[in-house]
N, CA, C and O atoms as a GROMACS GRO file, in nm:
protein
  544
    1UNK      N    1   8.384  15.126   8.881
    1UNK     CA    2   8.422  15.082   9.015
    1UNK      C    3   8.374  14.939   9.040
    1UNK      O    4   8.442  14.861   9.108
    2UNK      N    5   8.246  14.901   8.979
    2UNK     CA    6   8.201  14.740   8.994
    2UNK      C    7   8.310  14.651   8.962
    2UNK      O    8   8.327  14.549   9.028
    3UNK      N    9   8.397  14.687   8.849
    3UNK     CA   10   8.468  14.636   8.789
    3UNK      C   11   8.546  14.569   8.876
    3UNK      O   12   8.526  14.450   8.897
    4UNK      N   13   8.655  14.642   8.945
    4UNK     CA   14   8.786  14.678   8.968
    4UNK      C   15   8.699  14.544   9.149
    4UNK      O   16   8.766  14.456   9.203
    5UNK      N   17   8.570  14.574   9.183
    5UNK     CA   18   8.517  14.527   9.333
    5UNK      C   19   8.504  14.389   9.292
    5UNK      O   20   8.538  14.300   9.371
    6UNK      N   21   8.448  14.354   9.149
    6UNK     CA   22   8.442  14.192   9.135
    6UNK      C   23   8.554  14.145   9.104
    6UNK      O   24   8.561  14.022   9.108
    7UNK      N   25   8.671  14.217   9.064
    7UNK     CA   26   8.793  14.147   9.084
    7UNK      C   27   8.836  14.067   9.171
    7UNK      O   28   8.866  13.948   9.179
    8UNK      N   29   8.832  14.251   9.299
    8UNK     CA   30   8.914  14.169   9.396
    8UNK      C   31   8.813  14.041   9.466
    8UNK      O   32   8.839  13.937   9.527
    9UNK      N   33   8.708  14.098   9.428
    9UNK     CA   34   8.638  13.934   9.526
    9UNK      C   35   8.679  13.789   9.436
    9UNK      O   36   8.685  13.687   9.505
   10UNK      N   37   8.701  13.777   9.317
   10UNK     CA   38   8.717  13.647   9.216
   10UNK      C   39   8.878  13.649   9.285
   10UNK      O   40   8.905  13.546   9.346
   11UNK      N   41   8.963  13.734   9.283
   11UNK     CA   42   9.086  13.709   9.344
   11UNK      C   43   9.061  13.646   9.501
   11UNK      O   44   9.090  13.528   9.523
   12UNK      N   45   9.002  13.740   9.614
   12UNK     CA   46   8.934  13.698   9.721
   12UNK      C   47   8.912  13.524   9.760
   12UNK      O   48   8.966  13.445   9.837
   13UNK      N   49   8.817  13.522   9.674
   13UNK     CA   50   8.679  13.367   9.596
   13UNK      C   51   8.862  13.249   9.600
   13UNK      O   52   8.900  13.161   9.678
   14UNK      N   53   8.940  13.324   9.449
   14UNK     CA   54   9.046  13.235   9.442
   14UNK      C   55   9.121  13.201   9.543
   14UNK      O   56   9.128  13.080   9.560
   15UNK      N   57   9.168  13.253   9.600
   15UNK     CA   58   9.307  13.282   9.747
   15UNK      C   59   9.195  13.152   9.842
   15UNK      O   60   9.227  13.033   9.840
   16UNK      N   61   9.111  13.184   9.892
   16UNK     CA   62   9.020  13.114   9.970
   16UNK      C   63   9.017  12.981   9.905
   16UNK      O   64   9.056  12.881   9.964
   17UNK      N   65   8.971  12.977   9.785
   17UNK     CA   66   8.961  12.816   9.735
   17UNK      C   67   9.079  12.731   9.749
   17UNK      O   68   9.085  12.614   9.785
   18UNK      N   69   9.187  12.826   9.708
   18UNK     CA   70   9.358  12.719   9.749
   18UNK      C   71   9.349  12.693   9.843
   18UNK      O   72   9.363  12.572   9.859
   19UNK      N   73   9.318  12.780   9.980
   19UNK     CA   74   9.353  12.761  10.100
   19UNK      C   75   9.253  12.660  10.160
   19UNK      O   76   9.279  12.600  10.264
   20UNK      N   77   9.147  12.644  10.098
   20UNK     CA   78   9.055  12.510  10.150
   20UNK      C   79   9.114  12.395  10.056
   20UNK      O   80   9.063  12.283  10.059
   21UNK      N   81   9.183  12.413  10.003
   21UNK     CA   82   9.223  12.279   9.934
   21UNK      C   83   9.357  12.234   9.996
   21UNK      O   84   9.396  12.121   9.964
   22UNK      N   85   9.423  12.299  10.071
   22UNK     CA   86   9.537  12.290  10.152
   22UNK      C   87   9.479  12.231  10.258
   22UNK      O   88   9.508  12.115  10.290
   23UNK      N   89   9.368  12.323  10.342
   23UNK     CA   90   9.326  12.261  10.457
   23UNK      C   91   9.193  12.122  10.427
   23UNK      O   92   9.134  12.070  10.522
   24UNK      N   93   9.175  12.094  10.327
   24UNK     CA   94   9.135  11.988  10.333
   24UNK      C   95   9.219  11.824  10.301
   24UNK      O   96   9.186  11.709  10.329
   25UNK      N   97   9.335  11.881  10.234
   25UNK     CA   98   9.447  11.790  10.232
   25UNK      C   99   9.466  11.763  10.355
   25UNK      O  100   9.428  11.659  10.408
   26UNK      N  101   9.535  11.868  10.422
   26UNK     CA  102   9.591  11.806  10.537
   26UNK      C  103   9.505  11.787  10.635
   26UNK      O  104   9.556  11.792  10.747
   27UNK      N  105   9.361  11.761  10.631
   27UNK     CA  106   9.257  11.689  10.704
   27UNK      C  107   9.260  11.536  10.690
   27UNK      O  108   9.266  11.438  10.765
   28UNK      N  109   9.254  11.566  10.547
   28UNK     CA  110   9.312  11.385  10.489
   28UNK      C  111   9.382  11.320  10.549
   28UNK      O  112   9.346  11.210  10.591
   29UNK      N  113   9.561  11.392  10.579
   29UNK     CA  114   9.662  11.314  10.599
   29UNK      C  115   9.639  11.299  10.768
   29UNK      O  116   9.672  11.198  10.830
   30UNK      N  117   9.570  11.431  10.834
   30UNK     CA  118   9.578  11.393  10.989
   30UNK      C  119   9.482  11.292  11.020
   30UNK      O  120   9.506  11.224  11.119
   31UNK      N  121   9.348  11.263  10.935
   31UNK     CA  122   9.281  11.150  10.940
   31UNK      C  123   9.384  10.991  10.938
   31UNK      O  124   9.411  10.910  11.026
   32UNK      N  125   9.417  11.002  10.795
   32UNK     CA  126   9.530  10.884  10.809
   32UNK      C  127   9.611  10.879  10.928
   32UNK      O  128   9.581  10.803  11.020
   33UNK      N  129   9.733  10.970  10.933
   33UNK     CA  130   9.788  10.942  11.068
   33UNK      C  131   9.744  10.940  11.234
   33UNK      O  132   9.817  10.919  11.331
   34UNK      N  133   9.578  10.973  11.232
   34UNK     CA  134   9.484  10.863  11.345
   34UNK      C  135   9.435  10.786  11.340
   34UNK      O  136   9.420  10.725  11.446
   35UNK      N  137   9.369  10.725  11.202
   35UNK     CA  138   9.334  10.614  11.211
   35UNK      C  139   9.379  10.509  11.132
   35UNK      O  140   9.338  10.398  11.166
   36UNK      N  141   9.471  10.517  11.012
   36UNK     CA  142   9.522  10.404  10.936
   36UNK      C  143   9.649  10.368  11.012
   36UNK      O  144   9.708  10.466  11.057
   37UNK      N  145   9.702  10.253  11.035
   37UNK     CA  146   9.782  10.195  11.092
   37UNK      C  147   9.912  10.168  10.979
   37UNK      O  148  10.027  10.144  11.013
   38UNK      N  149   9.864  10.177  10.840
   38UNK     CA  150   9.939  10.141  10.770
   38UNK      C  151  10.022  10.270  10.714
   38UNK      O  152  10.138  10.280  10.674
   39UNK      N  153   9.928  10.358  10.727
   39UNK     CA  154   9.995  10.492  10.714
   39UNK      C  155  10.078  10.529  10.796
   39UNK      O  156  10.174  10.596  10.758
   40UNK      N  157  10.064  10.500  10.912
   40UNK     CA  158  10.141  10.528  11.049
   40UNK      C  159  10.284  10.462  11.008
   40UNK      O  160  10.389  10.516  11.042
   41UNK      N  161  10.282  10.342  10.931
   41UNK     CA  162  10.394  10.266  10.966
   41UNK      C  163  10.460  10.313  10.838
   41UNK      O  164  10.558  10.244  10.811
   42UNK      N  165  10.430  10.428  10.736
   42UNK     CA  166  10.466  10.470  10.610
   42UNK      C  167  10.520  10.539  10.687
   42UNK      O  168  10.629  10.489  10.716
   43UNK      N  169  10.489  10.694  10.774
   43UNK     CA  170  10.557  10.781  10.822
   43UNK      C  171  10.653  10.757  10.900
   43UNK      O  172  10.751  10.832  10.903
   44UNK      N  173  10.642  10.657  10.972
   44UNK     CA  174  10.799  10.625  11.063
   44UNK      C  175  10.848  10.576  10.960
   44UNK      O  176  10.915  10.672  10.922
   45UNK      N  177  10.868  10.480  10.870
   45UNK     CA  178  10.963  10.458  10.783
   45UNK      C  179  11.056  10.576  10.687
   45UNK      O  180  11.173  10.580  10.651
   46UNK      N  181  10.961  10.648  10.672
   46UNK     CA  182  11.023  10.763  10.596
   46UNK      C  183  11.093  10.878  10.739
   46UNK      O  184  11.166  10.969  10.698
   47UNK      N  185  11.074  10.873  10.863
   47UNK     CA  186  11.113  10.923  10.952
   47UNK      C  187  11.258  10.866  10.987
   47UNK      O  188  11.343  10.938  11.040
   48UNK      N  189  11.280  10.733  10.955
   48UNK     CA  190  11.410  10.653  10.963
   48UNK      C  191  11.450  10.657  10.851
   48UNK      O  192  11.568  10.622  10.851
   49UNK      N  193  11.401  10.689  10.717
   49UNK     CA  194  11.481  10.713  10.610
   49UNK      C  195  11.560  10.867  10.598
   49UNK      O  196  11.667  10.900  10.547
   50UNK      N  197  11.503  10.908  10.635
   50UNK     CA  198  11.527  11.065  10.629
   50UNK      C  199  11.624  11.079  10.744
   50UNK      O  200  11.675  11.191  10.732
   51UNK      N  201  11.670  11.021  10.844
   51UNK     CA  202  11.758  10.995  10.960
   51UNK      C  203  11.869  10.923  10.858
   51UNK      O  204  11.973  10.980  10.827
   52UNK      N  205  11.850  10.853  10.833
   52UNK     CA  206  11.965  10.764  10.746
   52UNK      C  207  12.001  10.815  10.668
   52UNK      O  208  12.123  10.802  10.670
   53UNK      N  209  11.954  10.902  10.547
   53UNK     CA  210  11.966  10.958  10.454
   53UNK      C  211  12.102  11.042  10.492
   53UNK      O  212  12.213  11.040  10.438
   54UNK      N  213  12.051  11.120  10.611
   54UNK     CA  214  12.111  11.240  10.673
   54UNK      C  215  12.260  11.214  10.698
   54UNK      O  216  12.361  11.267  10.650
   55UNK      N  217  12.240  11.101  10.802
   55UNK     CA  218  12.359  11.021  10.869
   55UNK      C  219  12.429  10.953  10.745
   55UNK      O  220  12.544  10.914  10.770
   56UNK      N  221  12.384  10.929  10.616
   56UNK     CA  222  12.462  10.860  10.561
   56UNK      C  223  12.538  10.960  10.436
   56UNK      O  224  12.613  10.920  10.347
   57UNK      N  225  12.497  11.079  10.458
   57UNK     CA  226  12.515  11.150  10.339
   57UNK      C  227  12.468  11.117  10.204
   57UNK      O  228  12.547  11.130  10.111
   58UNK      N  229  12.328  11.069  10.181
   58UNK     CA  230  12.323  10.993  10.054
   58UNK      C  231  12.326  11.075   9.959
   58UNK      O  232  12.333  11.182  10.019
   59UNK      N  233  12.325  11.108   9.803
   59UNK     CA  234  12.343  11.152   9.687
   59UNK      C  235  12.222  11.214   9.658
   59UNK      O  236  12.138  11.154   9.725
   60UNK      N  237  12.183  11.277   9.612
   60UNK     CA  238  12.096  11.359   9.552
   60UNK      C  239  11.992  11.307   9.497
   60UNK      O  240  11.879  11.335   9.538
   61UNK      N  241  12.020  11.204   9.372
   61UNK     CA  242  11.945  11.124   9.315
   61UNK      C  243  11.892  11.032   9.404
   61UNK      O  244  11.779  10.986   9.392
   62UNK      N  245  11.970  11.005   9.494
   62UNK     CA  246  11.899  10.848   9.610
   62UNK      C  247  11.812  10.918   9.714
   62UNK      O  248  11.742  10.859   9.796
   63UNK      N  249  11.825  11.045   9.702
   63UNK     CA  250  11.715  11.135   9.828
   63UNK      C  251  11.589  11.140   9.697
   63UNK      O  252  11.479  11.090   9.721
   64UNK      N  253  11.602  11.169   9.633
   64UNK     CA  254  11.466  11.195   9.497
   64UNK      C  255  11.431  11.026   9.464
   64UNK      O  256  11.320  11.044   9.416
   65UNK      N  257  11.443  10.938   9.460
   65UNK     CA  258  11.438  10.797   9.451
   65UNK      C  259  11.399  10.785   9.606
   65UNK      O  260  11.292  10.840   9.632
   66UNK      N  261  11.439  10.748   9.673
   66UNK     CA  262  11.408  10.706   9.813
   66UNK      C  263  11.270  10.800   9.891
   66UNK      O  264  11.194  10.742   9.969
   67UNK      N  265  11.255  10.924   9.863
   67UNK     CA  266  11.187  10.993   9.890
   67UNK      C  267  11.025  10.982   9.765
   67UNK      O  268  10.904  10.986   9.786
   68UNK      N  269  11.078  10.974   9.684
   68UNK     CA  270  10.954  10.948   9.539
   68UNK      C  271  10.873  10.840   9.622
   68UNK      O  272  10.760  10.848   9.670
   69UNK      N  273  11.004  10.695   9.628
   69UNK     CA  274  10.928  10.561   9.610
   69UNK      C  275  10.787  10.631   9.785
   69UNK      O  276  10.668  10.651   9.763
   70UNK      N  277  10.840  10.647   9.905
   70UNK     CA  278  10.797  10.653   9.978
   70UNK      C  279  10.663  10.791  10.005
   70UNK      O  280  10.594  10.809  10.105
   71UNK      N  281  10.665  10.874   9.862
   71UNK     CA  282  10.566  10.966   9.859
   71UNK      C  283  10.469  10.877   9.794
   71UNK      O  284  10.351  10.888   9.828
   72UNK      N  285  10.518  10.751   9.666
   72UNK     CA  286  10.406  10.668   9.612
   72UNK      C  287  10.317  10.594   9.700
   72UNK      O  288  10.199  10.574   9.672
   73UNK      N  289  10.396  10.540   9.846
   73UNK     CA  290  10.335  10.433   9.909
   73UNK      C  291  10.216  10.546   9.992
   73UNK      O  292  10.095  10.528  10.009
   74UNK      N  293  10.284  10.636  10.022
   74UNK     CA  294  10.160  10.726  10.102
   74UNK      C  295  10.092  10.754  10.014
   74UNK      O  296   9.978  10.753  10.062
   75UNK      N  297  10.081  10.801   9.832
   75UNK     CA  298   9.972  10.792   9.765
   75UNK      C  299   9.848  10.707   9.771
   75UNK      O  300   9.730  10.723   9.802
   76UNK      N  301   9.932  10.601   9.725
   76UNK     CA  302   9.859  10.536   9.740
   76UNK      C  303   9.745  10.456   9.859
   76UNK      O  304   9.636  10.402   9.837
   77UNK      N  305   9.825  10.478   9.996
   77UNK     CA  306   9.787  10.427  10.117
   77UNK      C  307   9.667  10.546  10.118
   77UNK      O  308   9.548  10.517  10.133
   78UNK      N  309   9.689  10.609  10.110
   78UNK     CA  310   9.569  10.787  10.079
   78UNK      C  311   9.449  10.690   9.978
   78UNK      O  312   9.355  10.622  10.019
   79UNK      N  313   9.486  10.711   9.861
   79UNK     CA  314   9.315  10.652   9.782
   79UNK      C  315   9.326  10.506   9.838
   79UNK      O  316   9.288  10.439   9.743
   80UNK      N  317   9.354  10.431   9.929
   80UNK     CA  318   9.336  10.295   9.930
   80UNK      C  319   9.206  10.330  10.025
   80UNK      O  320   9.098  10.277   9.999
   81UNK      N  321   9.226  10.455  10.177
   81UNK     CA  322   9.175  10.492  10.266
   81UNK      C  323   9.032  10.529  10.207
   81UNK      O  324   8.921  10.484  10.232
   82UNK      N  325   9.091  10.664  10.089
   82UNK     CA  326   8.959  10.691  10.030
   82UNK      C  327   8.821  10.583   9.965
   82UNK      O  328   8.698  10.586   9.964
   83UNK      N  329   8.914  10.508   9.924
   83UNK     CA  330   8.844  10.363   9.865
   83UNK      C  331   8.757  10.310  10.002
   83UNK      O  332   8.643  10.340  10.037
   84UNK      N  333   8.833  10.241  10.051
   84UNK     CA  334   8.745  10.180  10.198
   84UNK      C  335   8.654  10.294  10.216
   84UNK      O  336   8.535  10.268  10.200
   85UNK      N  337   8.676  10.388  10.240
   85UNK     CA  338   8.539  10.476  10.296
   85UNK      C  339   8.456  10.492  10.230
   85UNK      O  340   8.350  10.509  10.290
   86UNK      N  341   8.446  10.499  10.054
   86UNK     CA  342   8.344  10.476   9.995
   86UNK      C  343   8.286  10.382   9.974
   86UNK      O  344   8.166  10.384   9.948
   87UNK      N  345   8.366  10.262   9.982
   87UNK     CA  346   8.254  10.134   9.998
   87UNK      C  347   8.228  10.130  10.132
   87UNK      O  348   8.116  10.121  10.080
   88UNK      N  349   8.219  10.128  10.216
   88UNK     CA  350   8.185  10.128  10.324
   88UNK      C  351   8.038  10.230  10.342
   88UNK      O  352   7.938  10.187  10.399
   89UNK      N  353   8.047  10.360  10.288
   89UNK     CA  354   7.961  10.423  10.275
   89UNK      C  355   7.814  10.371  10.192
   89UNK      O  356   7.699  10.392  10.232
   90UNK      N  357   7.845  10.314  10.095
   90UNK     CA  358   7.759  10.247  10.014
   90UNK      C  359   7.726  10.122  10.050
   90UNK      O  360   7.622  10.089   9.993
   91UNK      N  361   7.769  10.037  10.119
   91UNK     CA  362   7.696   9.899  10.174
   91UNK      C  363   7.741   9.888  10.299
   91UNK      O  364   7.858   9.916  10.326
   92UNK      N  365   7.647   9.842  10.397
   92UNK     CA  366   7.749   9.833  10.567
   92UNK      C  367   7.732   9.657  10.527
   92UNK      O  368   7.814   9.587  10.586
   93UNK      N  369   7.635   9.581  10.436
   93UNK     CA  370   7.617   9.461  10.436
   93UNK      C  371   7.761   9.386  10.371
   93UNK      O  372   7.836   9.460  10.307
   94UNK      N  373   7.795   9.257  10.385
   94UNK     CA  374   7.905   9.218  10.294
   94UNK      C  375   7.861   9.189  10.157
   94UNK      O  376   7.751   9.135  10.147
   95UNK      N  377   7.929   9.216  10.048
   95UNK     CA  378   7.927   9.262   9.929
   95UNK      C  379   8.066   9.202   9.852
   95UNK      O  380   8.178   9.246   9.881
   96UNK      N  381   8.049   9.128   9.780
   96UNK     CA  382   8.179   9.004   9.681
   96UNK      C  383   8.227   9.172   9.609
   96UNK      O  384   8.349   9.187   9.596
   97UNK      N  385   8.163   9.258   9.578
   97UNK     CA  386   8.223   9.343   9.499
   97UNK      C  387   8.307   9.475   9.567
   97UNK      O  388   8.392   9.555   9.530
   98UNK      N  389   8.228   9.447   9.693
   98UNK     CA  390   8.306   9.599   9.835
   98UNK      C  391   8.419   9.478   9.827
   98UNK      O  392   8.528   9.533   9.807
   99UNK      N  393   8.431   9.373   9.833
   99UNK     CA  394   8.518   9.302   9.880
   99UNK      C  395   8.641   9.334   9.827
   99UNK      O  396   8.744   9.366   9.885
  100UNK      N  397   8.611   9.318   9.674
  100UNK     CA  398   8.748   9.333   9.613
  100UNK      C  399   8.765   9.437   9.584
  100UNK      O  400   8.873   9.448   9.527
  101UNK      N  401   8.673   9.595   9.600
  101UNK     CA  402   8.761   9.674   9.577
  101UNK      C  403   8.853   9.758   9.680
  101UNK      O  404   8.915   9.861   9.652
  102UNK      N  405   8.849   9.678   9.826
  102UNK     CA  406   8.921   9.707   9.946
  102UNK      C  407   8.980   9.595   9.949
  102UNK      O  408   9.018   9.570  10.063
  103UNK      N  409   9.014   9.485   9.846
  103UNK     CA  410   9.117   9.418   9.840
  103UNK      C  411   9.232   9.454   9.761
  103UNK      O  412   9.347   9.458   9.805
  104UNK      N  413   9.187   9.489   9.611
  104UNK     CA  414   9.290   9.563   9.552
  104UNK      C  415   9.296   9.682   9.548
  104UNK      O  416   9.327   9.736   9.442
  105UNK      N  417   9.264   9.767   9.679
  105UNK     CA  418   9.372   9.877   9.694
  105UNK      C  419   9.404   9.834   9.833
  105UNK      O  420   9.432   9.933   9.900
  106UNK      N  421   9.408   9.737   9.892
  106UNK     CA  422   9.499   9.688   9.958
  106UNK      C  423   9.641   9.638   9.918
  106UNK      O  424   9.747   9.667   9.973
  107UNK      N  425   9.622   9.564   9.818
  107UNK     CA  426   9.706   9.494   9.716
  107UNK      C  427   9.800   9.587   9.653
  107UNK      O  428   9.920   9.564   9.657
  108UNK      N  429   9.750   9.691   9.597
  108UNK     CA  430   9.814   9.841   9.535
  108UNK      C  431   9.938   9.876   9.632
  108UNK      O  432  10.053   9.907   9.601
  109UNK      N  433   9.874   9.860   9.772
  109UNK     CA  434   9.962   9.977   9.876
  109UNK      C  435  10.062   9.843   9.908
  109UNK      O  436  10.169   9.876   9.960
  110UNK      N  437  10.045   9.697   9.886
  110UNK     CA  438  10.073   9.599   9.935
  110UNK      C  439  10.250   9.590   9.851
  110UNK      O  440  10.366   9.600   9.891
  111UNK      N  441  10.186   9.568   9.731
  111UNK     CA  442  10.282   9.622   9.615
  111UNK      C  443  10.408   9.712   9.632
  111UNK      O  444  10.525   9.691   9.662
  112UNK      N  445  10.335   9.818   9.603
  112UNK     CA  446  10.422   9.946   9.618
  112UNK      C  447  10.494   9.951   9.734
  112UNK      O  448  10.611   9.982   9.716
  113UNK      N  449  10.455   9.924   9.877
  113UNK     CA  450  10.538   9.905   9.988
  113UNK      C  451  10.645   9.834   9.949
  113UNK      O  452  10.752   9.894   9.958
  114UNK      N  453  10.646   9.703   9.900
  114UNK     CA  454  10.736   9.624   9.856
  114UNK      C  455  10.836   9.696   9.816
  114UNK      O  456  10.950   9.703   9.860
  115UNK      N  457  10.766   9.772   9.694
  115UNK     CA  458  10.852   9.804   9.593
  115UNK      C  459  10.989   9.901   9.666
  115UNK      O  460  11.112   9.904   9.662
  116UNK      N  461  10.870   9.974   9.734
  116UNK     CA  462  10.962  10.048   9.782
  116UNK      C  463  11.089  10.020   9.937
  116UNK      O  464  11.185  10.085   9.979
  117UNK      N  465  11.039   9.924   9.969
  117UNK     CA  466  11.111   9.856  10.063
  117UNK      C  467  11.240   9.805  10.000
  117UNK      O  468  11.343   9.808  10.069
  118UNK      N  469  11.243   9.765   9.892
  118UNK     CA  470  11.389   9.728   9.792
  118UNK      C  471  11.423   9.815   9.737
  118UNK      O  472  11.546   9.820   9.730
  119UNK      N  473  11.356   9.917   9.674
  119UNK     CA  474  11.425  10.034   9.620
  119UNK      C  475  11.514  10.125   9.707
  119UNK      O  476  11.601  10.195   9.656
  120UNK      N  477  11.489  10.123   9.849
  120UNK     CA  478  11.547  10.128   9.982
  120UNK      C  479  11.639  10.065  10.036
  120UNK      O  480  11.722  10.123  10.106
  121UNK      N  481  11.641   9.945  10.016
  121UNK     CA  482  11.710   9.862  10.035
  121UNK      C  483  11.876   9.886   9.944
  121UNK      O  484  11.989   9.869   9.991
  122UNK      N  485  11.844   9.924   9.821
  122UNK     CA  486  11.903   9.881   9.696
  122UNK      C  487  12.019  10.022   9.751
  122UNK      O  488  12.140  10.034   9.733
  123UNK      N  489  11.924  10.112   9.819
  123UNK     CA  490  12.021  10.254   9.819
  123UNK      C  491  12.079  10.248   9.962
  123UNK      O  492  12.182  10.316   9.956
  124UNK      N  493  12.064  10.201  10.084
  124UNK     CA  494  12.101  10.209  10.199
  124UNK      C  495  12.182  10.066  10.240
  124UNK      O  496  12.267  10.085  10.326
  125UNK      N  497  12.172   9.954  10.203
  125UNK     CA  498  12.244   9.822  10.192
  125UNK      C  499  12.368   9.866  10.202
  125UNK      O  500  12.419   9.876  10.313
  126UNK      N  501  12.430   9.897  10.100
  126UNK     CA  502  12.582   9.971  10.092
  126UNK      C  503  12.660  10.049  10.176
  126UNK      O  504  12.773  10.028  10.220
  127UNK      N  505  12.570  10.160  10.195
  127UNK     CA  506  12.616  10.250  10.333
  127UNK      C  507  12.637  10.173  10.455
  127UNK      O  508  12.736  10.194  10.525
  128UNK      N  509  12.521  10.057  10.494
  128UNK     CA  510  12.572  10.000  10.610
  128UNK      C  511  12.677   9.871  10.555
  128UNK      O  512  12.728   9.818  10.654
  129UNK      N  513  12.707   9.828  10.470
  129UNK     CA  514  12.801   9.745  10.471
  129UNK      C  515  12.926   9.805  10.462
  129UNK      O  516  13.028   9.750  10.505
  130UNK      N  517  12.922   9.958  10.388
  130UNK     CA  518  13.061   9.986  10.433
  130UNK      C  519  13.057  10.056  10.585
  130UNK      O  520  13.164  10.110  10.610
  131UNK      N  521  12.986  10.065  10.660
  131UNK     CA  522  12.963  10.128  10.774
  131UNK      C  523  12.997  10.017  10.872
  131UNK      O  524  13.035  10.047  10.985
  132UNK      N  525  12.981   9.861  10.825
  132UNK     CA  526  13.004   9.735  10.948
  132UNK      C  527  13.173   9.734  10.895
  132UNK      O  528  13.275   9.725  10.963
  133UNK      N  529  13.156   9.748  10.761
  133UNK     CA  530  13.330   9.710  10.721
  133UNK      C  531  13.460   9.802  10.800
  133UNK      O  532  13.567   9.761  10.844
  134UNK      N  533  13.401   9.940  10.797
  134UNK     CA  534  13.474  10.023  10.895
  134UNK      C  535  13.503  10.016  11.012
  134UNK      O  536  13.606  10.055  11.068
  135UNK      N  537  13.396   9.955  11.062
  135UNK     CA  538  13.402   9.914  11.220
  135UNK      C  539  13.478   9.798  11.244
  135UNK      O  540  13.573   9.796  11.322
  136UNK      N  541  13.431   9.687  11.169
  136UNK     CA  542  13.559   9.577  11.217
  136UNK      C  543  13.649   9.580  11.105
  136UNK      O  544  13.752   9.513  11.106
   0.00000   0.00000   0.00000
């Protein structure tokens, strides 16, 4: 009978550990969307992509592309956050080395926004040019 009781608790133990790893994710992301500004401006973008997407009927592949590039920029905007808070944690003094490593993961998210701002571009450009062409 011990047997069959430490099961269900390691099953128990397991079920519980996912579910704190769920709820500590999305502690993460509700942190970001109160206090990073840059994150904020990731989620409305993907809030107007996903509107456009809709309205434009885009293709399958351009929802998995358009949706990827904009899951990378919130990756990354995520460890850029994590980054700042650990240096921050470790020196409140200024520091040439806190410096740059909340510069380049600034730079990272700086990047990738880009990137993904044209990879966006590259898929929604079209839809509205044939969308102005229709109209006049």
């Amino acid at each position: 009978m011990k047997m069959k009781e430490q099961e269900g608790k390691k099953e128990v133990g397991l079920i519980k550990n996912i579910l704190n790893k769920f709820k500590y994710s999305g502690q993460g992301l509700l942190y970001c969307l109160k206090n990073e500004s840059s994150f904020v401006l990731v989620a409305i973008c993907a809030c107007f992509i996903i509107i456009m997407g809709v309205y434009f009927d885009i293709e399958f592949l351009e929802w998995v592309i358009s949706f990827g590039s904009l899951c990378i920029v919130s990756i990354i905007e995520l460890i850029n956050t994590a980054i700042e808070a650990t240096v921050d944690m470790v020196t409140l003094e200024y520091n040439e080395y806190a410096k740059i490593a909340k510069d380049c993961g600034s730079a990272a998210t700086g990047i990738m926004g880009v990137l993904a701002t044209i990879v966006n571009l590259i898929i929604f450009v079209p839809y509205f040019m044939e969308l102005f062409i229709n109209i006049f």
